[in-house]
N, C-alpha and C positions, 0 to 999 in steps of 0.2 A: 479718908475724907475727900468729898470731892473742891474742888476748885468753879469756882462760878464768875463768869466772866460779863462784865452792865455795859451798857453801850449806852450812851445818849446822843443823839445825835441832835445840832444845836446851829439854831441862826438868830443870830440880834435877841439872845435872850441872856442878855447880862442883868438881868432885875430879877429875875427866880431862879440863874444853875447855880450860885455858891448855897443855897436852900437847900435846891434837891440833892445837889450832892454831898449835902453833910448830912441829910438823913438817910442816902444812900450808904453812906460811909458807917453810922451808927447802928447801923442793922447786923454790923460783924457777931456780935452775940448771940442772938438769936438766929443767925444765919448757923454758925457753929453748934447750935444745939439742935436741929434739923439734919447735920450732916456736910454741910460745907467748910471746910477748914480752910481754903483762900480765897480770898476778892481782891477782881483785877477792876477797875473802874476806870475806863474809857471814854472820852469827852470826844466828840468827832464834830468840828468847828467848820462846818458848811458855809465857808466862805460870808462871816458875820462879817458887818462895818462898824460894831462897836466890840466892848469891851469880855466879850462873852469867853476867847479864849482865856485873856490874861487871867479872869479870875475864876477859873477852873485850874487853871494852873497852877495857883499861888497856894493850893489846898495840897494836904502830901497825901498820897495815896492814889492818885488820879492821874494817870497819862491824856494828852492833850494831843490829837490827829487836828490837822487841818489842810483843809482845803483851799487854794488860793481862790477860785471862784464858787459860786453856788450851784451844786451838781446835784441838790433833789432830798428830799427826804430817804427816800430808799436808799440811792448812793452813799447817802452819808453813813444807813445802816450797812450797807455792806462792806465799806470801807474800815467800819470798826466791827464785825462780821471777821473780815479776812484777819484780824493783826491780835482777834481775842486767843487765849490758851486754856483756856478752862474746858472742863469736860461739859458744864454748864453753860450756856448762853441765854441771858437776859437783858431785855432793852425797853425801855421807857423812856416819854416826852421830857423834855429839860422846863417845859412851862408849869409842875407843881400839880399836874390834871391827876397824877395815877399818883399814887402812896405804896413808896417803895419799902414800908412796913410792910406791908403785905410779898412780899418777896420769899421770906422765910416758908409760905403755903403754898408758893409755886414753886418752888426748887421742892419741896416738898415730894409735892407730886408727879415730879421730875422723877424722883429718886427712888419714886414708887412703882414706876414703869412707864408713865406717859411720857412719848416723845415730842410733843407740842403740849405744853401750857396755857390757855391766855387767861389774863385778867378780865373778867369779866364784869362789863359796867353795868349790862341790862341784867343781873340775877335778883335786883330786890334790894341791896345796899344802897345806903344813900347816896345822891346822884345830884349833883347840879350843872349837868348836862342842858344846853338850850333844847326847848323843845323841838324845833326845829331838826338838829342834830340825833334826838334821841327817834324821833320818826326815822328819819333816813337809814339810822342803822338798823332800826327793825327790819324797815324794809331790804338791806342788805343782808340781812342773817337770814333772812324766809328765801330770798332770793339763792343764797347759796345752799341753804341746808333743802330747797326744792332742785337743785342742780345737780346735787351729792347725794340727793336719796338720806343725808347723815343729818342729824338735829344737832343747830351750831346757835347759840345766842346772842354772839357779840362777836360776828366774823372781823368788822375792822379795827378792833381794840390795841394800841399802839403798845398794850405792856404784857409781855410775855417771857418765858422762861421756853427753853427745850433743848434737847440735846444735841452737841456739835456733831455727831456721828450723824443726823439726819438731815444736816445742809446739804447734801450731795444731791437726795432727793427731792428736796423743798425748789433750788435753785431751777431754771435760772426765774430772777424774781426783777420785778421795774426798777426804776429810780426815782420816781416818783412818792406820789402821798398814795396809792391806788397799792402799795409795797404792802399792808397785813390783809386786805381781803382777799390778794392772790396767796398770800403764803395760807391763808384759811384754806383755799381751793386747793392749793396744790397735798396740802395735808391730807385732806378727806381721800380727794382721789387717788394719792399714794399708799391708801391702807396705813395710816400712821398712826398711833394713839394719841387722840387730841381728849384734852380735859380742857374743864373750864374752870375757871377758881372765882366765885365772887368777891368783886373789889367794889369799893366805893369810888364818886370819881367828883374831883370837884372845881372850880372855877379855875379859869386858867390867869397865870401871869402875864401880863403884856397880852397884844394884840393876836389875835388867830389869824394863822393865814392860810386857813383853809377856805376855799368858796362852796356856800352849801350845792349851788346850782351845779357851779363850770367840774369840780370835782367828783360830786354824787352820781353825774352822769359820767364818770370819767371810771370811777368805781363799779359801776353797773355794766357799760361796756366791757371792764377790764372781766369781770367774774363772768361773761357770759362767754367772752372766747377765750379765757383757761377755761371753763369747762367743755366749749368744743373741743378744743386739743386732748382731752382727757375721754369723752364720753359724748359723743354726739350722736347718740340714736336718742340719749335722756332731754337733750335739749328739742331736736327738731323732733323724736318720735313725738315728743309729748302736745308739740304742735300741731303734728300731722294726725293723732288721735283727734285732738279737737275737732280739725276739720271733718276727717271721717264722719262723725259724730254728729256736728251739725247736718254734714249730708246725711246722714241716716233721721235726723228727727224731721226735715224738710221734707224729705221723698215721701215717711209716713204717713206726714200731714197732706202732702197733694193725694198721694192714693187712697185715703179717705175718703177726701173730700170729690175724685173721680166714681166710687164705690158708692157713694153718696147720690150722683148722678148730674155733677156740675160736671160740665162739659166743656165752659168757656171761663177764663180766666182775667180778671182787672189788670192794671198795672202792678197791685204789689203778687200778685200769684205768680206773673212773667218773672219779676224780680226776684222773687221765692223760686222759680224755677235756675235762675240765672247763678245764684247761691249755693244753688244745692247741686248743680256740676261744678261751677269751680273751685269751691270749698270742698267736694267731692275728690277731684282730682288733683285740688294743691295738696290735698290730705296725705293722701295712699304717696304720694311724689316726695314730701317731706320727709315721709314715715321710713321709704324705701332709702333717701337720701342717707339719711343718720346711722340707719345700720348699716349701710357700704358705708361708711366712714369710719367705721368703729372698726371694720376690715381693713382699712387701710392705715389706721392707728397704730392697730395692731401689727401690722406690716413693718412700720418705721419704727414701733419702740420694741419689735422682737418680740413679741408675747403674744398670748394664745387672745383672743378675744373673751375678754371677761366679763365687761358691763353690759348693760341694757337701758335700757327703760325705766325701769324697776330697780335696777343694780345687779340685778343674779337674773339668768335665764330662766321663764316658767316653764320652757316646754323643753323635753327632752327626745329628741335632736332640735334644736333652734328653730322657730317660727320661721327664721328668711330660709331653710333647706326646705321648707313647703311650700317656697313660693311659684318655685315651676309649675307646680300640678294644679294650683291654685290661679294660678294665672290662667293655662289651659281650661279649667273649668269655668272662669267668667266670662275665659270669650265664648265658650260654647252655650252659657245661658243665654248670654247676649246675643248671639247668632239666632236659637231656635226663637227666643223673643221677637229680634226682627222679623225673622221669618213668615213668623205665626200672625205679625201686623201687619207685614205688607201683601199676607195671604188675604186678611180676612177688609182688607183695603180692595184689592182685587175682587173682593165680590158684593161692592157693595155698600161698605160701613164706610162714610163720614170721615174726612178726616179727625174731626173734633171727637170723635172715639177714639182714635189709634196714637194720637199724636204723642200721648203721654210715656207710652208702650217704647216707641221709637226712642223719645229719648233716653228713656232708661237702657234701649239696648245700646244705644254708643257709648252710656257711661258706665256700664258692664265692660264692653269691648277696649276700652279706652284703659281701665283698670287693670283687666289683666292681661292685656300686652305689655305695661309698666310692671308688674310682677314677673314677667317673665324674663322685662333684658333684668332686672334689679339683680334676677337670680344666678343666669350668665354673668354678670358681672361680679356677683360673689364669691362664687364660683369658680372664678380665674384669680381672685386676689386672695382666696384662701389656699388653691394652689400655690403663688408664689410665696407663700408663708409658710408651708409645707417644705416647700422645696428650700427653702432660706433654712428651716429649721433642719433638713437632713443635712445642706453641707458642712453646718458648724458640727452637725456630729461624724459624720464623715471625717473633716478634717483634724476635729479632736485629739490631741494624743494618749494613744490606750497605754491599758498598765499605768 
């Protein structure tokens, strides 16, 4: 029988935790018939100014941490985090929001092999979530499960269950309120088995002190650089595709409309032109960005380069080993393109014929010289990955 260990972590909520924690506490039966046979219930007192330690305290079955000042939502979990003993680790709001009835489903699927849990608010259960609130988190789950390539419903869900064997990985994690959407991130990224459990979620006790604005932007920041640290060809490729992209739909449209036989251009055609070089080449520069990052990721956490884009490489040997020759061949379309315009300039033809030509070859030229250092630089950091990876076995001891 496993041992499962609750965390709450609590500020000025002496109006709802003698609540939550005697239905915390009456879940022992049903918790034992799923397969846990002890519960530790940890009260972690984040530096409250009323009454919230004493009466957690006064309940038997419940250890009481505290804090002398207020050190954060996160800190308080991790504070009760380091002092749990259970093979199981569960933690939910002291404000009555999550229903620690539902506990026995998460350890559940704990025990069933998932190493991340969460309670899940957004699966369809009843919910008296503010709208407000239940927007923001959509847009935090699209947001990480577009990060992670991994389909996540309820990234910053404050109640979950998973196993203490995978703090090692999960860590290190904020001290902040921004503490479940980074532990969502650092999950996916880790190759972890994350489940979702739907819970019901309902109005809270006492006052929230969460701000939708000051913290949803704080949330959003927080999950876009965990995922650079994890996988930054997925964040900036997918930026630098966009631009590409746009420069490909612009360029179409002016060499049509050249094909066509407009020859002179308005204010928005300049500006259409203007778009579709620098969207052109923030593009291929983002693109090139992310995957030397993911080489250098690779570097500092010792592992081979695994992510992309996409999550798994499409092409076999990797798209950035084709960037040399790739690069080499745009400058040389580019070159014969110039050529061919400042030929046919020389004999005659109008600027207002060629001009277009010209631009296209510097943004040819302009491209594949950025594929080429991209590739030299890959190049030499996947040598020192190499070479990092032969000394440990080099110095290895055999036998």
């Amino acid at each position: 029988m496993a041992t499962l260990s609750v965390v709450i972590p609590a500020l000025n909520e002496e109006n709802g935790i003698t609540e939550i924690l005697e239905r915390i506490l009456s879940a022992r039966e049903a918790l034992a018939a799923c397969g846990v046979g002890q519960l530790e219930v940890l009260v972690v007192d984040d530096g409250s100014t009323d009454r919230t330690g004493e009466r957690a305290a006064a309940l038997d079955g419940v250890r009481v941490i505290r804090h002398g000042v207020n050190r954060g939502y996160g800190a308080a979990l991790k504070t009760g985090l380091a002092q749990a003993v259970g093979e199981l680790v569960a933690f939910l709001d002291a404000d009555g929001t999550y229903p620690p009835e539902r506990l026995p489903d998460l350890c559940r699927a704990a025990l069933g092999g998932a190493d991340v849990v969460i309670g899940s608010r957004m699966s369809g259960m009843d919910s008296q979530m503010p709208l407000s609130r239940f927007v923001g988190n959509r847009l935090f789950a699209l947001l990480v499960s577009l990060l992670s390539n991994q389909r996540v419903r309820d990234s910053a869900s404050g109640m979950r269950v998973f196993r203490r064997d995978a703090l090692p990985r999960l860590y290190p994690l904020p001290d902040g309120l921004n503490f479940t959407p980074i532990m969502s991130v650092r999950a996916l990224h880790e190759g972890l088995s994350v489940v979702e459990v739907p819970i019901a979620y309902s109005e809270r006790v006492g006052r929230s002190k969460l701000s939708v604005v000051r913290d949803g932007l704080r949330f959003a920041e927080s999950i876009v650089w965990s995922a650079l640290s994890y996988n930054p060809a997925r964040v900036l490729g997918l930026l630098g595709l966009g631009g590409v992209g746009a420069s490909f739909l612009i360029g179409a449209g002016l060499i049509v409309e050249r094909l066509s036989g407009v020859t002179a251009l308005g204010p928005w055609g300049i500006a259409a032109i203007f778009a579709a070089l620098v969207s052109g080449v923030a593009g291929v520069s983002l693109f090139n960005l992310g995957v030397t990052f993911n080489y250098l990721v690779a570097l500092f956490r010792r592992r081979p380069v695994r992510e992309g884009i996409f999550g798994k490489p499409l092409f076999d040997p990797p798209l950035d080993r084709h960037f040399g020759w790739m690069g080499v061949a745009l400058i040389a379309v580019g070159a014969v393109i110039a050529v061919v315009a400042v030929t046919l300039g020389a004999t005659g033809w109008p600027l207002e014929r060629i001009w277009l030509y010209l631009v296209g070859s510097a943004l040819f030229i302009l491209v594949g010289l950025q594929l080429i250092i991209s590739w030299l630089v890959m190049r030499v950091l996947e040598e020192l990955a190499e070479r990092e990876h032969q000394v440990e076995q080099d110095l290895r001891p055999q036998g």
